[in-house]
C-alpha angles and dihedrals in degrees: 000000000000118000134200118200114178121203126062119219138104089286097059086046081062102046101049090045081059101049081051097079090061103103086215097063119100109161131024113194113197117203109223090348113180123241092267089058089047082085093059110030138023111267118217112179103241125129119245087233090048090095099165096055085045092060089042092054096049096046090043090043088046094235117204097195136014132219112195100183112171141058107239091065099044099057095046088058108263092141096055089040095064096045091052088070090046089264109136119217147191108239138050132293107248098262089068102042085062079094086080096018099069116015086191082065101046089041091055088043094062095045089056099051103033097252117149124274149143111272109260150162134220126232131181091167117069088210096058092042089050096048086047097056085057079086120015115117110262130241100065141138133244129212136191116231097232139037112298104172092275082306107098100098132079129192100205112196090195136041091242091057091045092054085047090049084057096043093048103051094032099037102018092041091217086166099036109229093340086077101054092097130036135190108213108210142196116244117251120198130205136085111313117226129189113211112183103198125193106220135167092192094270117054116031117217112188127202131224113293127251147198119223127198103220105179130072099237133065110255086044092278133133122047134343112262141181088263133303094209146305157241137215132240109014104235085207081057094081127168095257087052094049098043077055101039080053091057112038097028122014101047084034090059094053091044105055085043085063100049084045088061091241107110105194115220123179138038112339116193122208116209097192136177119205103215133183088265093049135277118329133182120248094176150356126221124196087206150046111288131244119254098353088075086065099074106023092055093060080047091062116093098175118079103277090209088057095051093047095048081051089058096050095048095037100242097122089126106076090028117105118235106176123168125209112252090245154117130257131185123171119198112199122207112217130194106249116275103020139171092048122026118354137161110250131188096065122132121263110197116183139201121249092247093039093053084049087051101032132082119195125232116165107029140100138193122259113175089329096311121115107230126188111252098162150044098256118046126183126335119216116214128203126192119195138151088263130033096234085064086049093055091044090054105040082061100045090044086046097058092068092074114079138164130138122288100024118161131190147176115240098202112058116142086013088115092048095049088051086054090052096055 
């Protein structure tokens, strides 16, 4: 078979290490791919927005199955796109990505069907969010309507943060058009817990649970980024919470999708939060999740392209998807300064063992030499019987990838470990 899978970061590195282990599987195209996943796919120079090249090249390539993996893509309408042209993929048509692509959308969706969420309320005019902020309680949290690169939302701890948080995103356009509306939302506290559920809009499978870290700093200080590693499972994510989650959140979701008339097929991420008055949901994502697919997808035992084929022709329900018992814990290595300002183009060598463990995220090739070209680099995953082992691992693995400038977080799984004890 000959695969395409379009995005190229450290989650698509994940996942086509993953379809390789189909033994029917003879070609992977990234599109774009990076230059870390250039050792394991086939990388073609087309942008994972340029719909329209990415539908030439698999009709022209004679794809057999598609993997549409980020966001960006899927709610534009990739998916659709290539069926169109008789091309099945992994990932759902654009009517049902909304879910990430407009949180004014997936927040409206759950009031109306009674699935738990924080308490909010929708503006499209900067005047009315900022008088109702006069009296709204603090802290909240912010969001941009649209997508925003994971950096659309903002905790503000005072009501004049709050009202930046608005200007900035509905008279500065911080986050272009994705900012012109907000929903302004109540905090939530509790552990947060990220669930990534196969689903072919029947039958929902989840996988293994997992803990991001999503601050710069250790201690969970410092800026929001797109993720500075993870562990798996979530000890908060206990059997009784799941069973729950199953049945408040997870089968309601679909549900609603479907009377909707937007059946969601692919992979649906939970953000959850499990508060004092049970789990809520802080977001939906219409795709696999970064960085917490680098370490669900070692968990998984069962063929991934089966699953996902399963997915695509609804037949999830008499399809195994079995996890290892496990523990998994990914380290990223950022360029320094991220996620604002930070210097790119510098080597990355690796060790043997940490090439085998590490998927890149942020790198190119430049005359046969990996250079750094993002924030965030490469992230290093360890699997072990404990999660203190995993932890151990993921360090000591990690500390075979070098280059200048790397930056990375000391604590991660730290929290977990504490929950476990």
């Amino acid at each position: 078979m000959k695969l395409l899978v379009v995005g190229g970061g450290g989650r698509e590195h994940a996942i086509i290490r993953s379809l390789k282990k189909n033994p029917q599987v003879e070609t992977i195209y990234a599109l774009p791919g990076n230059g870390g996943i250039a050792a394991d796919a086939t990388c073609v120079p087309i942008g994972a927005t340029e719909i329209d090249k990415i539908v030439s090249f698999a009709v022209e390539n004679a794809i057999d199955y598609a993997v549409v993996a980020p966001d960006d893509p899927l709610v534009l309408g990739c998916v659709d796109a290539l069926e169109e042209k008789g091309i099945p993929c992994f990932g759902p048509r654009a009517n049902a990505a909304i879910i990430e692509g407009s949180k004014v959308f997936s927040k409206n969706l759950m009031h109306k069907y009674g699935i738990p969420t924080a308490e909010y309320a929708v503006f499209d005019q900067m005047d009315a969010a900022l008088s109702y902020l006069d009296t709204a309680p603090i802290p909240t949290v912010v969001k941009a309507d649209g997508l925003a690169l994971g950096k659309g939302v903002i905790i503000a701890e005072t009501r004049e943060a709050a009202k930046t948080a608005v200007r900035d995103m509905m008279e500065a356009g911080v986050f272009g058009k994705s900012g012109s509306r907000v929903v302004i939302e109540e905090f939530l506290t509790g552990p947060e817990v990220s669930v990534l559920a196969f689903t072919d809009g029947k039958v929902v499978k989840p996988m293994v649970s997992s803990m991001d870290h999503k601050r710069a700093g250790d201690n969970d200080t410092g800026l929001n980024t797109g993720g500075m590693g993870t562990v798996a499972p979530n000890p908060y994510y206990t059997p009784e919470i799941a069973d729950r989650c199953m049945q408040e959140i997870f089968l309601p979701t679909i549900a609603a999708m479907n009377a909707e008339g937007r059946t969601f097929r692919g992979c649906l991420y939970f953000g959850l939060m499990l508060t004092p008055n049970g789990p809520k949901v802080i977001e939906y994502n219409c795709r696999f999740g970064d960085p917490e697919t680098q370490v669900v997808l070692p968990l998984l035992e069962s063929d991934l392209l089966t699953i996902m084929r399963a997915c695509t022709n609804g037949t999830l329900e008499e399809t195994e998807v079995r996890f290892a018992d496990k523990h998994a814990c990914c380290v990223i290595l950022a360029s320094k300064g991220y996620p604002q300002s930070y210097q790119k183009g510098f080597p990355i060598t690796m060790t043997e063992e940490a090439a085998q463990h590490t998927y890149v995220a942020g790198a190119k090739l430049e005359n046969g030499q990996l250079l750094t070209s993002g924030g965030r680099v490469t992230g290093t995953t360890a699997i072990a019987d404990t999660l203190e082992q995993a932890i151990q691992e993921a360090y000591r693995i990690s500390d075979g990838v070098r280059f200048e400038n790397a930056y990375r977080r000391s604590d991660i799984g730290q929290r977990a470990l504490q929950a476990l004890k």
